[in-house]
N, C-alpha and C positions, 0 to 999 in steps of 0.2 A: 126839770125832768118831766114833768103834769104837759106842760106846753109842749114840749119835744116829740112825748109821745103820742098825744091827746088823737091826734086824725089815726094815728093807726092799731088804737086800741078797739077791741070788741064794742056791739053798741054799749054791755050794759057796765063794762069799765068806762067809757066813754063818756056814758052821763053824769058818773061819780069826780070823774077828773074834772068836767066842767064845773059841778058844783062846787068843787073846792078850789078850783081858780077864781069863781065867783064870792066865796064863801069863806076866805080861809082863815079870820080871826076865828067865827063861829065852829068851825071843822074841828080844830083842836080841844075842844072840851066837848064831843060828842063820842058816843063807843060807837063800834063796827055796827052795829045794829041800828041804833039813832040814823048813822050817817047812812045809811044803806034804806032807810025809810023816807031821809029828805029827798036824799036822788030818785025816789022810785023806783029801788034795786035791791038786793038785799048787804049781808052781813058779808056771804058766802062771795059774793061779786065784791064786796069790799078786798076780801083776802086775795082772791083773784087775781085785783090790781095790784098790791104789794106785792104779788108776785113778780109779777109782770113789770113793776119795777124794778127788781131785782133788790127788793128789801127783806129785811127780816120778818117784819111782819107792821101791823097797821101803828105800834106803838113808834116804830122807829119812824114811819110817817109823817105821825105828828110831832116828833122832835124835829124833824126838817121843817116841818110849814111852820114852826115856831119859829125856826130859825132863820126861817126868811123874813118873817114879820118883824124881827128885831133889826134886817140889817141897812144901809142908809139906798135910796132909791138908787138903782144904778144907771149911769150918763143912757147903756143901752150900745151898742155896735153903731158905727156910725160912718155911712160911706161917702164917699172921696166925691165932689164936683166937679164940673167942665172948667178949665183954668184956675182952680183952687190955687191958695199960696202955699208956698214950703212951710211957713210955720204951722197954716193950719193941717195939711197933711200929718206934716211932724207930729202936732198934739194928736190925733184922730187914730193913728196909728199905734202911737203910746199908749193912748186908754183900751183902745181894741186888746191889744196883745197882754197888757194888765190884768181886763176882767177874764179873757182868756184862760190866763194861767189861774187866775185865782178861781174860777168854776171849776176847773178841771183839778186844783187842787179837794176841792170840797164832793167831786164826785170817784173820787180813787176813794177803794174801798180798803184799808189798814190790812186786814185778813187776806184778802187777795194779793195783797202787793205784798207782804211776806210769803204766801205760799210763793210765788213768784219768785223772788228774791232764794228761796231757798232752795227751790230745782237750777234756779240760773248756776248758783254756787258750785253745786254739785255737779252741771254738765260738763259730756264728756265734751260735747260738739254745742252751741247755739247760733242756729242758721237762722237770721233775720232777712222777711221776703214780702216785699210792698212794691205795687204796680205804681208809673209814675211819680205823680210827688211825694208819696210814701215810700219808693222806692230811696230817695232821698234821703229818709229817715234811719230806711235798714241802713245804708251805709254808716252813716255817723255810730249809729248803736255797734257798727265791726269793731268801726275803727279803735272806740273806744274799752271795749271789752279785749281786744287784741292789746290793746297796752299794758292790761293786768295779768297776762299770758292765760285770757281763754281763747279756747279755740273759737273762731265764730266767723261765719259766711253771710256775705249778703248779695247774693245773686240776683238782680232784677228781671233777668231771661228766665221765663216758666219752666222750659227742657232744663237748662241746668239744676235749678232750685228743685226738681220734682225729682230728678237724678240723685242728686245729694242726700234727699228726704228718703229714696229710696232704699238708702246704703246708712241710714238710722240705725242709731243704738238704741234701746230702753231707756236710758239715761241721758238722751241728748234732749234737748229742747228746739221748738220751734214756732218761732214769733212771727206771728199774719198781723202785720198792720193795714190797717184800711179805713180811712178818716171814714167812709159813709158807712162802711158793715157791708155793701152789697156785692163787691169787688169779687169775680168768681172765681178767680185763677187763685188769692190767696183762699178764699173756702176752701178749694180744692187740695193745694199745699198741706192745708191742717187736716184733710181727711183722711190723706193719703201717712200723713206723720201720724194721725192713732189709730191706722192699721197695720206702723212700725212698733206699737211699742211707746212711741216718744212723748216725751211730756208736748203740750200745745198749750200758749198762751195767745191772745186776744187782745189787738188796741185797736178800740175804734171808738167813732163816740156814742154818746147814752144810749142804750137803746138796744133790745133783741132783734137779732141778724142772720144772714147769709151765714157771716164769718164765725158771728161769737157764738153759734149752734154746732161749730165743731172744735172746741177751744175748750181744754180741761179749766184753767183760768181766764178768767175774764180781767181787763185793767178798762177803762173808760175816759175820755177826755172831755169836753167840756160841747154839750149837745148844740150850741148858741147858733143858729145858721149865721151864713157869713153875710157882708155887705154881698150885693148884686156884685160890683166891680172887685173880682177875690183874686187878680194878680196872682201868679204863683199858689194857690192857697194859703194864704198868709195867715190867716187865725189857726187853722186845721194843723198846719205846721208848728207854728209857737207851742200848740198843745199837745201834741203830740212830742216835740223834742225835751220839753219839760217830762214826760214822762219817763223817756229813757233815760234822762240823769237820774230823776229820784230813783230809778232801776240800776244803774250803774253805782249812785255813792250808797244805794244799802248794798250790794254784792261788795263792793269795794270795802265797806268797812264793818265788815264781815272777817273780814282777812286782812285788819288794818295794815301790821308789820309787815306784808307780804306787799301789799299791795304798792306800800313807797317804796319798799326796795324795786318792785316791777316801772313804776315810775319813773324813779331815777334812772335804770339800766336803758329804756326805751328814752327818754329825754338825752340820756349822754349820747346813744351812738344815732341821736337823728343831728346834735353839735357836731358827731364829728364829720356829718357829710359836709358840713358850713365848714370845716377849720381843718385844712388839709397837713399840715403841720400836725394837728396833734393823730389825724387819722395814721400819719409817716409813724410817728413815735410809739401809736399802740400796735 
């Protein structure tokens, strides 16, 4: 997160973040004050930056930089060479998409992802709207909420998606993915959805944005720049489709009973387009 955001925090967060990149056995057994006197900043700059983290406050902090201090050094992202082999692709690839999900797991915030989860439940409509290869994403998020019979859109053309947002409910929801945050047409999408009324949620990764300044909830992926050679987006993608599961199986089991009888009715009649026989019989 410190690394992620480090060049584009103010100077005087800026000095705090370096020192504790520098510093971060030491950081954790120091108060807001201490730490705010090593960097040459104060207390009040300390708070600042937790803000600006999007944490609770400096205690939550230092349970993270502790938490990083415990855990085993990681390989790091690691990109692809001129005539590389298949296996080595193969492993490079596996480990990328690994630490991926598992950063991305440990920057989803519980609170969030239930507020989340509990507007998804309840909408009337949830239109999912990503430029590109996040456009990619809103599909998959239809497709799958349409199998539990929510309503849900994913328009990748700005007129239609802005058309849709326009003709909002109170109740409906509207998800801006956007792997970088800076993406305009989804800011827009979400500005226009809380001038309907609509709930607005936010995936993009770490980091305050374009996007997630108009986004009642925020979710976050996993902030790790990608290799130079990013094909497809390939990390930004892993991260991001990991999130709309764990978005999907808590609205899903939410409404467990419901949700397998919606299962199984959407799994029979996609067999009966394969099995013309039984399609004649029903």
């Amino acid at each position: 997160m410190l690394q992620e955001m480090h060049e584009t925090l103010p100077p005087s967060e800026k000095k705090i973040a370096l020192y504790i990149l520098e510093n971060p056995q030491e950081t954790i057994s120091l108060t807001a004050s201490e730490l705010g006197k090593r960097s040459s900043t104060s207390s009040a700059a300390v708070i600042r930056l937790c803000k600006s983290l999007d944490l609770k406050g400096f205690q939550d902090l230092k349970l993270r930089i502790a938490g990083d201090l415990q855990k085993t050094k990681a390989t790091g992202f690691r990109d692809i060479e001129p005539n590389e082999s298949a296996l080595s692709i193969i492993e490079k690839m596996t480990n990328n998409s690994i630490q991926t999900i598992r950063e991305t797991a440990e920057l989803l915030n519980t609170e969030e992802l239930e507020r989340a989860v509990e507007v998804l439940k309840n909408a009337g409509t949830i239109h999912f709207f990503g430029v590109g290869a996040s456009s990619i994403i809103a599909q998959d998020a239809q497709q799958k909420f349409l199998r539990i019979d929510k309503k849900a859109t994913a328009f990748p053309d700005l007129h239609m998606a802005a058309t849709l947002v326009a003709n909002a409910q109170e109740n409906d929801v509207v998800v801006g993915i956007s792997f970088s945050g800076k993406t305009f047409e989804v800011a827009k999408i979400l500005e226009l959805a809380n001038k309907k009324g609509a709930h607005t949620i936010s995936l993009t990764k770490y980091g305050s944005s374009l996007v997630t300044e108009q986004a009642d909830i925020r979710l976050y992926t996993s902030a790790t720049r990608e290799p130079t050679f990013r094909s497809g987006a390939t990390s930004s993608r892993i991260a991001q489709l990991h999130v709309i599961d764990i978005l999907f199986m808590s609205v899903a089991s939410q409404a467990y009973e419901e949700t397998v009888q919606h299962l199984d009715e959407t799994r029979e009649m996609i067999d009966l387009l394969h099995d013309p026989i039984k399609a004649k019989q029903k």
